[in-house]
C-alpha positions as a Markdown table, in Angstrom:
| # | Residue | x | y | z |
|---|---|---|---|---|
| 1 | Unk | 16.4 | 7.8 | 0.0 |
| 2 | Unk | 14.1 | 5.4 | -1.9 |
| 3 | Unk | 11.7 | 3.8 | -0.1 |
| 4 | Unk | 9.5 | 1.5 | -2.3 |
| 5 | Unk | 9.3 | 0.7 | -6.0 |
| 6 | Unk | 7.1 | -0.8 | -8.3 |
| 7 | Unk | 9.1 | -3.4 | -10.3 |
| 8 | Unk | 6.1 | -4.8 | -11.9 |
| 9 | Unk | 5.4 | -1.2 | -13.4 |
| 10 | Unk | 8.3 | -1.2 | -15.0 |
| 11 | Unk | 8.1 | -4.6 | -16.8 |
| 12 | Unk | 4.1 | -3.9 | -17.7 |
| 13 | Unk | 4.1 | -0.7 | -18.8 |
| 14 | Unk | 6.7 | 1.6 | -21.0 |
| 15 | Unk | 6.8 | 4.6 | -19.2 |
| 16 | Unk | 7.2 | 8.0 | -21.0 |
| 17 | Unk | 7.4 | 10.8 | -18.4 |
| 18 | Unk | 7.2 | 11.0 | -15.2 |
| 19 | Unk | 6.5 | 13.1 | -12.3 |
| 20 | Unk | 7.0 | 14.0 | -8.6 |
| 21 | Unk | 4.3 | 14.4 | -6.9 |
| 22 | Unk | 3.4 | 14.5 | -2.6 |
| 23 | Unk | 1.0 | 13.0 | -1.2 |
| 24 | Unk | -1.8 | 13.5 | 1.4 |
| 25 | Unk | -1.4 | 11.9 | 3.4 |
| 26 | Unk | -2.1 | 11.5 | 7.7 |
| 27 | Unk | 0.4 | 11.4 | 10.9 |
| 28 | Unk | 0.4 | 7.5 | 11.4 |
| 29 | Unk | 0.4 | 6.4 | 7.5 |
| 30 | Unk | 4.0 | 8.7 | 6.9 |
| 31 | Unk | 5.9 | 7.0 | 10.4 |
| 32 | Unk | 4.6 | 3.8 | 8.5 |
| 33 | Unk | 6.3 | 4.6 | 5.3 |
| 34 | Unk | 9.4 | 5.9 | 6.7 |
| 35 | Unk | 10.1 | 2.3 | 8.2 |
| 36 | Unk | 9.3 | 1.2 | 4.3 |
| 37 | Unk | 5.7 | -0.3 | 5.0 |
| 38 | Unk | 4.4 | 0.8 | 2.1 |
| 39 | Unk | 3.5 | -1.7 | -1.2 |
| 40 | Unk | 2.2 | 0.3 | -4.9 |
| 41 | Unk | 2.2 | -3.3 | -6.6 |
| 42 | Unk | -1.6 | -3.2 | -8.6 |
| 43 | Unk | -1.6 | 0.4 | -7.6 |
| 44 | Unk | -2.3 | 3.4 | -10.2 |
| 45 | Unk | -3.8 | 7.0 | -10.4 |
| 46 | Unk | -6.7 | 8.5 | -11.7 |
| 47 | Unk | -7.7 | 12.1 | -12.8 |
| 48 | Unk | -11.2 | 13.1 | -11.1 |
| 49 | Unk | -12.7 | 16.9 | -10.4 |
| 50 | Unk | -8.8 | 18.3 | -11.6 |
| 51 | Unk | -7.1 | 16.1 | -8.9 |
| 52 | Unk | -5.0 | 13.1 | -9.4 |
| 53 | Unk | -5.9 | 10.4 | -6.8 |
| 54 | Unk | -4.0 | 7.8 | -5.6 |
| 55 | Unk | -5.8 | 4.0 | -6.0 |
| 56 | Unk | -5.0 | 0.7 | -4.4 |
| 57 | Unk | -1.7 | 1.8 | -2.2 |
| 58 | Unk | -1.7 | -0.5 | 0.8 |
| 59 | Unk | -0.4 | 1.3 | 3.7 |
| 60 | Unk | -0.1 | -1.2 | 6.7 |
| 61 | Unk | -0.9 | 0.8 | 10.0 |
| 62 | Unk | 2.7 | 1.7 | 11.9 |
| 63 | Unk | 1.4 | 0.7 | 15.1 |
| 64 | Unk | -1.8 | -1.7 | 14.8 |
| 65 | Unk | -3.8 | -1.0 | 17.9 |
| 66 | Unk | -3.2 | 3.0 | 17.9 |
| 67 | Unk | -4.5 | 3.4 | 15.0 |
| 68 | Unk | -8.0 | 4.2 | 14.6 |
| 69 | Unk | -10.8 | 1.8 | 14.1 |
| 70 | Unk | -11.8 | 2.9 | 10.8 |
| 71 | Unk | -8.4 | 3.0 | 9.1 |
| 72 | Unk | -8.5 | 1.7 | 5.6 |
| 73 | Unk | -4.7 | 0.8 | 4.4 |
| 74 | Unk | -5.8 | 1.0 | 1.1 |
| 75 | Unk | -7.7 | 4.3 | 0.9 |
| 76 | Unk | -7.8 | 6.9 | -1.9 |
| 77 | Unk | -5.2 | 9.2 | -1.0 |
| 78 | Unk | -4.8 | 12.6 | -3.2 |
| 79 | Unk | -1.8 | 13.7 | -5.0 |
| 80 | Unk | 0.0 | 17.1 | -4.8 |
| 81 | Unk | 0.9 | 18.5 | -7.9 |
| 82 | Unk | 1.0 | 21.8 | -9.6 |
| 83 | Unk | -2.0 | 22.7 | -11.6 |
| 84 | Unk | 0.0 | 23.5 | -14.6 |
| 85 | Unk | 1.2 | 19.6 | -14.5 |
| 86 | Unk | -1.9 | 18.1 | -13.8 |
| 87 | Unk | -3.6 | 20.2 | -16.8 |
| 88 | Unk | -1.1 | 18.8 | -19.3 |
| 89 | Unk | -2.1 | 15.5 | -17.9 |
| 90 | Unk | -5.7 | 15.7 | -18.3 |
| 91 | Unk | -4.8 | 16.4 | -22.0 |
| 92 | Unk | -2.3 | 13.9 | -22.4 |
| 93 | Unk | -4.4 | 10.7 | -20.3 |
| 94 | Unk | -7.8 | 11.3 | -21.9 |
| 95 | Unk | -6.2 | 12.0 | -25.8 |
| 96 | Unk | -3.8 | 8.8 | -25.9 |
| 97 | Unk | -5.4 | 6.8 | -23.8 |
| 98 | Unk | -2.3 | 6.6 | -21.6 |
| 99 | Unk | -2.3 | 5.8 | -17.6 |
| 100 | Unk | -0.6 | 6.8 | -14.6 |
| 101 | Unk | 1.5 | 4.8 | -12.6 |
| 102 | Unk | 3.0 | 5.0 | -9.6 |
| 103 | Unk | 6.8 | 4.1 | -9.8 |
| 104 | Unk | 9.0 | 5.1 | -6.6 |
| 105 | Unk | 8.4 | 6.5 | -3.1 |
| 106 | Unk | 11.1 | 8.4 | -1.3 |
| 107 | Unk | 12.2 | 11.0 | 0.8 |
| 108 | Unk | 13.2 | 14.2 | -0.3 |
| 109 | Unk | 14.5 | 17.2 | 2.3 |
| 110 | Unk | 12.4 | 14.7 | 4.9 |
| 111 | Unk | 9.1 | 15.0 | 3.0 |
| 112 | Unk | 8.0 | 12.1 | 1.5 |
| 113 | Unk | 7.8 | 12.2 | -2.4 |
| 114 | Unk | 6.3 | 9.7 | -5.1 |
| 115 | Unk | 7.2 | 9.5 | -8.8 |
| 116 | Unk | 4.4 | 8.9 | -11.4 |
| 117 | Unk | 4.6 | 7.9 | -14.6 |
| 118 | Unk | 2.5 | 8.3 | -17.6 |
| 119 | Unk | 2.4 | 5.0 | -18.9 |
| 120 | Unk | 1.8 | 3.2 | -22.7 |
| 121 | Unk | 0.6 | -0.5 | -21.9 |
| 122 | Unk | 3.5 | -3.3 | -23.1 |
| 123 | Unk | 1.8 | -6.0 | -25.5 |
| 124 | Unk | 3.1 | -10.1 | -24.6 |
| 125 | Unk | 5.3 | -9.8 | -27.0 |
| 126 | Unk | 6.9 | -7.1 | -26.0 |
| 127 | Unk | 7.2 | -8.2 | -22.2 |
| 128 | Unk | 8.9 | -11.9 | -23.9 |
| 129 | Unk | 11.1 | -9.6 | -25.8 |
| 130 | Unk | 12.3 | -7.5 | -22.6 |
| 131 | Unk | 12.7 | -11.0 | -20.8 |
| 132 | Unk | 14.7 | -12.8 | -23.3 |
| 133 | Unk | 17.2 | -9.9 | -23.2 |
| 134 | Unk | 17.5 | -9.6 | -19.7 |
| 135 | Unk | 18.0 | -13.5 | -19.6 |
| 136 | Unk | 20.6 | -12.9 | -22.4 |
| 137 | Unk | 22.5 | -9.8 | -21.1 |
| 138 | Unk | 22.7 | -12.3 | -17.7 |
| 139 | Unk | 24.1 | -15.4 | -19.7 |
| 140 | Unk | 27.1 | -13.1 | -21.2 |
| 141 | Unk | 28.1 | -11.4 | -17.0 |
| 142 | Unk | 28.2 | -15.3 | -15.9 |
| 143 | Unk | 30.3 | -16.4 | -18.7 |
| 144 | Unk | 32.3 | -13.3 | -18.6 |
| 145 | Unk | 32.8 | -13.9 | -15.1 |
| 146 | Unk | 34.2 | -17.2 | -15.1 |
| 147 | Unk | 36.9 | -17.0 | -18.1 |
């Protein structure tokens, strides 16, 4: 079941793979998810010490005044992947100068799952381009629909 997912990622970046990944995550910040709290809009991953880290996911606490005091909602939270994946994408961020975004959060056998991608940055022109299709593609459903 999908939880959460990152329109804008889709419409900034062209994404060329992707990947699941689990996160690390604590008691209080899954419940949260699970009632879809969860927002990866400005939110990306970064490669540090052989781990991918999770930047700028806002959390919101599931229950405001259990939580503890220190809680950040938008703390660096690690990513679980296999080292054989995150090897190949040391190789393939630092060579092409690609990034990794965060895409979808879901549930999967009750665990809760994200989906990366490794990302190429969309130029203005392109983005214009992807709009004036969509805008298109929308024009010929409502004309369609009423002959």
């Amino acid at each position: 079941m999908i939880i959460a997912t990152n329109k804008r990622a889709y419409f900034d970046y062209q994404i060329l793979e992707t990947y699941e990944a689990g996160i690390e995550l604590k008691g209080y910040e899954v419940k949260s998810i699970k009632t879809g709290r969860i927002n990866l809009s400005g939110s990306y991953a970064v490669l540090k010490n052989n781990q991918i880290w999770l930047i700028n996911v806002d959390i919101p606490p599931y229950q405001a005044k259990n939580t503890p005091l220190d809680y950040d909602p938008k703390r660096t939270r690690r990513l679980l992947l296999k080292k054989a994946e995150i090897k190949g994408l040391v190789g393939k961020v630092q060579e092409k100068g690609l990034t990794l975004v965060p895409l979808k959060v879901y549930t999967k056998n009750r665990k809760i799952k994200i989906e990366i991608g490794l990302a190429k940055s969309r130029k203005k022109v392109d983005k214009r381009e992807l709009i004036k299709k969509r805008e298109f593609k929308k024009e010929v459903k409502e004309t369609m629909g009423m002959i």
